[in-house]
N, C-alpha and C positions, 0 to 999 in steps of 0.2 A: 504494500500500500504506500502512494507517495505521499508525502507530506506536504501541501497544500500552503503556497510562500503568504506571509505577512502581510495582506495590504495595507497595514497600519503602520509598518518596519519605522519609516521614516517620522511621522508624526510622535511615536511612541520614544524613541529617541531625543528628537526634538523637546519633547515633556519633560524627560528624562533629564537631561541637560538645563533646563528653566529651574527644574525643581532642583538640581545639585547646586545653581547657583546663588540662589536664595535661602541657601543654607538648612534648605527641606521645611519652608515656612510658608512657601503657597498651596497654598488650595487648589479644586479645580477653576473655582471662579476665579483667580487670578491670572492661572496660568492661560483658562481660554479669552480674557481679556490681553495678555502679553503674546499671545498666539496673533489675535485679534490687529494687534498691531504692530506685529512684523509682518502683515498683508496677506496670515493663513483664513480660510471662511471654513472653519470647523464649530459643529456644532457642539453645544458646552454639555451636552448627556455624555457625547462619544469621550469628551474629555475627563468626563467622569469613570465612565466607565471604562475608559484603558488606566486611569491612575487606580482604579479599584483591585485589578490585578498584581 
């Protein structure tokens, strides 16, 4: 069975990287307003729910 690639990869990374540089003190509501305005149009559920993992 293959294992079916990430279409999140880059977004989840992207989180990933916001959250380590705020010293692990955003939320998702910050982090989808800082998404927000580096020009990404993600919705702030999905944002939740990739930091929920």
């Amino acid at each position: 069975m293959m294992k079916k690639e990430n279409p999140n990869q880059v977004l989840e990374e992207l989180i990933q990287s916001i959250f380590d540089v705020h010293n692990e003190n955003y939320g998702y509501r910050r982090i989808h307003l800082e998404l927000k305005n580096r020009g990404y149009k993600v919705n702030h559920k999905k944002v939740q729910r990739i930091m929920k993992n």
